[in-house]
C-alpha positions, -999 to +999 in steps of 0.1 A: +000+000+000+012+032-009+007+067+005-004+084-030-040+090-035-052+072-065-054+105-096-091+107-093-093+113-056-065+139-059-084+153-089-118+157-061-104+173-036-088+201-059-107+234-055-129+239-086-118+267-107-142+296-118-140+321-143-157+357-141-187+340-162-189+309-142-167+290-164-136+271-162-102+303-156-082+306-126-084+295-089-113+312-067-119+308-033-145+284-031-181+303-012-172+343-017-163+335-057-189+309-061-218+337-046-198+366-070-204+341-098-237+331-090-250+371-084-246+376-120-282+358-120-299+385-103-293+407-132-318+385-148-344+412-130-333+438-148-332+416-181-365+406-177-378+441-165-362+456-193-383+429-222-414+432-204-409+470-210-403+463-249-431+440-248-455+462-231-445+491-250-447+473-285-485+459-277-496+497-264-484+508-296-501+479-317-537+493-298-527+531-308-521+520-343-547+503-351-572+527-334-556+558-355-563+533-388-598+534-372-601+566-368-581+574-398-612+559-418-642+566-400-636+601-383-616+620-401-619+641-436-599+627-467-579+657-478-545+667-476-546+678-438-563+647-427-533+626-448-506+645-432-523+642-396-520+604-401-487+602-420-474+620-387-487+598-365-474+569-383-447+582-383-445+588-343-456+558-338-429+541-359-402+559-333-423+539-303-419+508-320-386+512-326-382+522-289-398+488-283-371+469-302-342+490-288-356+477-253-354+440-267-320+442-280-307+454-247-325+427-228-308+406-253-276+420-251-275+421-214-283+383-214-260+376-235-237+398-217-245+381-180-259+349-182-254+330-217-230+344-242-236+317-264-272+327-268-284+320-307-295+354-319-290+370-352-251+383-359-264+419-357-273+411-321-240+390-313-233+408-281-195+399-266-189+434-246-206+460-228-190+484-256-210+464-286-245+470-267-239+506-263-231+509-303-259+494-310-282+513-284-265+545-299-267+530-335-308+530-328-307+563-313-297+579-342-322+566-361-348+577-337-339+611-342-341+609-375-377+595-378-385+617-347-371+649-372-392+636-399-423+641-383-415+680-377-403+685-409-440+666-424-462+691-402-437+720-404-459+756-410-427+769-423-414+790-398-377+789-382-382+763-359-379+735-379-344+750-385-336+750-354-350+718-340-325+700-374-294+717-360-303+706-324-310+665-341-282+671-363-258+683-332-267+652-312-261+626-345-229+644-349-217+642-311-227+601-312-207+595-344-172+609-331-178+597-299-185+564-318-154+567-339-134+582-314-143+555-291-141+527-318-106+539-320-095+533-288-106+497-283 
């Protein structure tokens, strides 16, 4: 009999190694790590408060769309005005829905981010750092200033302010896009 431990009972009573995700990395002390690793599950409240929020969002704006089609057909006049009117809204409510869909892509993009990084989601939505979310969150902005624009310029009277409100938009688009290229540049 020797004093060796057979390779599978020295294998056991090695402390199981943890990575930041959960997955095999370095050595971690075995109940503070394990409850560090484990936490990253209670982000899953924030996750899921964030898709009920798309979700709820993107049904309340299927009920407003389809009651302006109603109304769009039964109360108001067909002329010009009455086409713009509901052009606009639209319009408006084509920026909710995109709101909605921004909301699901970041629930996504957290999970992804926190609890399954191999999650199978379209390659637009591939999420592997906290910097990819917050291009595409800024990526979706900008558009939402754009269709948000749209519908001033549609119902504009043709005074100054339409002017103004475009330099404001454009100022913002411009300030994303070198911070995104600036910041692109440094990672």
């Amino acid at each position: 009999m020797t004093d060796q431990q057979p390779e599978e009972d020295a294998e056991s009573t090695r402390p199981a190694r943890w990575g930041a995700t959960g997955r095999s990395g370095g050595p971690m002390p075995a109940v503070p790590s394990r409850i560090v690793v484990m936490s990253r599950f209670g982000i899953l409240l924030s996750i899921v408060g964030v898709a009920v929020s798309s979700f709820g969002l993107l049904v309340y704006c299927l009920v407003v769309m389809a009651r302006s089609i109603i109304d769009a057909f039964t109360e108001t006049s067909f002329d010009l005005d009455g086409a713009r009117h509901f052009a606009v809204e639209l319009i408006e409510l084509t920026d909710f829905f995109l709101l909605g869909m921004v909301l699901y892509v970041v629930s996504i993009g957290m999970y992804q981010l926190f609890v399954d990084p191999d999650l199978p989601v379209a390659g637009w939505m591939r999420v592997s750092s906290l910097d990819d979310l917050k291009t595409q969150i800024l990526n979706v902005i900008v558009v939402l200033l754009v269709v948000t624009f749209l519908a001033s310029a549609i119902t504009w009277s043709g005074g100054r302010d339409v002017i103004y409100f475009g330099a404001a938009v454009s100022a913002v688009i411009l300030a994303v896009s070198v911070y995104t290229f600036v910041h692109r540049g440094n990672h």
